[in-house]
Structure formats: structure tokens, C-alpha cells
PLY file of the C-alpha trace (Angstrom):
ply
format ascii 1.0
element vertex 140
property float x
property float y
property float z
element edge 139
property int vertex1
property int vertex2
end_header
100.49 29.71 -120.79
103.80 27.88 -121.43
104.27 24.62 -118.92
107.29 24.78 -116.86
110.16 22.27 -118.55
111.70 19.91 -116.44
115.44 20.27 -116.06
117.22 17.32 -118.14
120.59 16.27 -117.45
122.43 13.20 -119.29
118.95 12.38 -120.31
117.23 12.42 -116.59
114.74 14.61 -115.19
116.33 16.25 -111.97
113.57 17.44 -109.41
114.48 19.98 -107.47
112.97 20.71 -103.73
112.79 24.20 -102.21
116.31 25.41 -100.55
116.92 25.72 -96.96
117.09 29.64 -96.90
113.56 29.77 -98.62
112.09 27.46 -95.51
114.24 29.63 -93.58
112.94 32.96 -94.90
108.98 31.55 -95.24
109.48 30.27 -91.58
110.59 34.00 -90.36
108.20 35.61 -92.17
105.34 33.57 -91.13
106.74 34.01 -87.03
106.72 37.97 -88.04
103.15 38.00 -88.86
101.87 35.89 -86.39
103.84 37.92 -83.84
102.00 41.19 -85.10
98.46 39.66 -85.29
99.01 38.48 -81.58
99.81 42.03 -81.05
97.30 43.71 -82.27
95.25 40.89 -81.42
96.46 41.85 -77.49
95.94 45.53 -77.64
92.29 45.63 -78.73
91.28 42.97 -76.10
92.77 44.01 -73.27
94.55 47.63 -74.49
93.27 50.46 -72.07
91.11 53.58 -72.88
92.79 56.38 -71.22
91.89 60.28 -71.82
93.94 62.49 -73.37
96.89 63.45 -70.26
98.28 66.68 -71.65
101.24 68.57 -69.97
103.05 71.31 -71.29
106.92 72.29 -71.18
108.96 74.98 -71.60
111.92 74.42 -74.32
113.48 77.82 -74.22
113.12 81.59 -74.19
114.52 84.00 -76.59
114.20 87.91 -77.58
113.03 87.96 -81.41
115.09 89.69 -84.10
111.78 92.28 -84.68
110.91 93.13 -80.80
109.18 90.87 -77.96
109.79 87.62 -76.82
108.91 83.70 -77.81
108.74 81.06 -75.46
108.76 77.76 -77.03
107.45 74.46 -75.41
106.49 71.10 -75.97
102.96 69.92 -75.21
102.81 65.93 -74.73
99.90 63.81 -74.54
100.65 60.66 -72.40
97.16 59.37 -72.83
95.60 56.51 -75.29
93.36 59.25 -76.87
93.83 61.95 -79.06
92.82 65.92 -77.88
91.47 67.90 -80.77
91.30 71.82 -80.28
93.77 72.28 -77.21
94.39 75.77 -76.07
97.41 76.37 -74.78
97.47 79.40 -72.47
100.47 81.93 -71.19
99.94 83.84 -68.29
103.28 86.52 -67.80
102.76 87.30 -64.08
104.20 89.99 -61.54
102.85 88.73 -58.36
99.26 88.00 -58.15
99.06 90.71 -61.26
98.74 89.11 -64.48
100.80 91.16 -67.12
100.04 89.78 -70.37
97.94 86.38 -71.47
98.57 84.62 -74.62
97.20 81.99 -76.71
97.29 79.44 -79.02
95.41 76.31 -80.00
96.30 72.97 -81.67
94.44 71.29 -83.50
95.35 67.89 -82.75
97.62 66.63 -79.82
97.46 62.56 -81.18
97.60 59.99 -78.33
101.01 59.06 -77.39
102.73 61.84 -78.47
104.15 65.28 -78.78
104.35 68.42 -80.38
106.02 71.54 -80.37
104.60 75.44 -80.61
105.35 79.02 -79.18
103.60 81.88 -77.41
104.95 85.47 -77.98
104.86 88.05 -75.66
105.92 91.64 -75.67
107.44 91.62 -71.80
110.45 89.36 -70.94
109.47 86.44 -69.75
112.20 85.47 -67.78
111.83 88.87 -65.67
108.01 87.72 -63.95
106.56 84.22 -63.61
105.06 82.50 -66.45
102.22 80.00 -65.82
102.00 77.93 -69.28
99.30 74.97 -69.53
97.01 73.54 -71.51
93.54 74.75 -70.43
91.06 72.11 -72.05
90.39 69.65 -75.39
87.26 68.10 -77.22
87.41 64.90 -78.22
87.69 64.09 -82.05
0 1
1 2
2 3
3 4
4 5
5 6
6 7
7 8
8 9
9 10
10 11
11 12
12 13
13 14
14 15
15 16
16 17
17 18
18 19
19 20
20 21
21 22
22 23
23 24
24 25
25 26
26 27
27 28
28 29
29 30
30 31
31 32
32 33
33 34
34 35
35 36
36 37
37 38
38 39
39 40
40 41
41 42
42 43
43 44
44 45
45 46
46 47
47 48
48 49
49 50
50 51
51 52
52 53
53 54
54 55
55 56
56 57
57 58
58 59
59 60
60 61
61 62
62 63
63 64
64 65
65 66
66 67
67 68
68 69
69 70
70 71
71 72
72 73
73 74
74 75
75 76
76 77
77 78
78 79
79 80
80 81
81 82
82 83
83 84
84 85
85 86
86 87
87 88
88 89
89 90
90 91
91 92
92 93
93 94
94 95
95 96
96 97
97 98
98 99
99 100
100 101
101 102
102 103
103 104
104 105
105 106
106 107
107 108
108 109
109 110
110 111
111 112
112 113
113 114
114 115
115 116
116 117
117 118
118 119
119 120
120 121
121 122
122 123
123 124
124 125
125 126
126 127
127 128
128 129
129 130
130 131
131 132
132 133
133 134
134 135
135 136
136 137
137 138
138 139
């Protein structure tokens, strides 16, 4: 390995000390990480457990191109746990007469967080009720 040379000037050896911005950038950096231990430090002493909190939303409603109807929404989990396998169910109602039922099921909802699907349905939705939820969840 070759040894660093001094730098020689008019036949002197001139030592040079670090610059300010390097103590200025090694001092921010060093604040940056201790601020992130501290936070993850915080969260896994004192962070809470919650269940998955699921609640679904209606986006919007629109015919498709090749017959029926989609009905987009938003399902958001508000909890600190993720919901694996969550049905999301339709129910297109007249009345107390259910019409048509539809489906579908996610395979993760992750913890703080959302995510977007549709149901389709032959009727128009926006002619009868329409009772959208999420109707359960394992835990991963």
C-alpha cells in the first residue's frame, strides 16, 4: 500500500485539519441517525398493537363499454396490523330484496394503508341501494 505524502510547500510540511462543512455534514448525519434509532427505538417500546380496522368506500360508478356496471372503491385499513384474505362483499338491494351479491377478495390489506378494487354487477347500481363492506380477514 503506498503511504500518504505529506504536502510540502517552500520546503515545510503543511498539516491539514478536517474542514468545517465535513464536521458540519458528520455532525448532521450523526443527529439523522440517532433521530431514527430513537424512533424506532420509541415505536417498538411503547408503539400499539391494534387489529386490522377495515372500511370500505365507494370511488365511483360507471356503465362498462361491454354491458353491466363497476363500482369502484377504496378499502383502507386504519389499524397497526395487516388483514390477509379480506372479502369484500356487494349487496345491490331493492328494499329488503337483495338483487344481486358480488365478491371479491384481497389478499393483503397492509396496516396503515389502502387499496383500490371493483365489484361488477349486471343491474345499475345507482337505481337500488348498495351495501358494500368488508365481511372478515385472517391474520397473516
Amino acid at each position: 500500500m503506498a503511504e500518504a505524502k505529506p504536502d510540502r510547500r517552500n520546503g515545510r510540511t503543511v498539516s491539514r485539519g478536517a474542514h468545517w462543512i465535513e464536521w458540519l455534514t458528520g455532525g448532521l448525519c450523526t443527529a439523522l441517525v440517532a433521530a431514527m434509532i430513537a424512533w424506532i427505538a420509541s415505536n417498538a417500546v411503547i408503539g400499539s398493537d391494534r387489529a386490522p380496522d377495515l372500511a370500505v368506500r365507494i370511488i365511483r360508478q360507471q356503465a362498462n363499454p361491454g354491458g353491466g356496471y363497476a363500482v369502484s372503491f377504496v378499502i383502507e385499513n386504519s389499524g397497526t396490523r395487516t388483514a390477509a384474505a379480506v372479502p369484500v362483499t356487494g349487496d345491490l338491494k331493492d328494499g329488503d330484496r337483495v338483487i344481486e351479491t358480488h365478491e371479491v377478495t384481497f389478499d393483503y390489506v397492509p396496516a396503515q394503508s389502502s387499496t383500490t378494487g371493483a365489484l361488477l354487477f349486471k343491474t345499475d347500481p345507482s337505481a337500488h341501494m348498495l351495501d358494500i363492506r368488508a365481511s372478515g380477514y385472517v391474520d397473516p
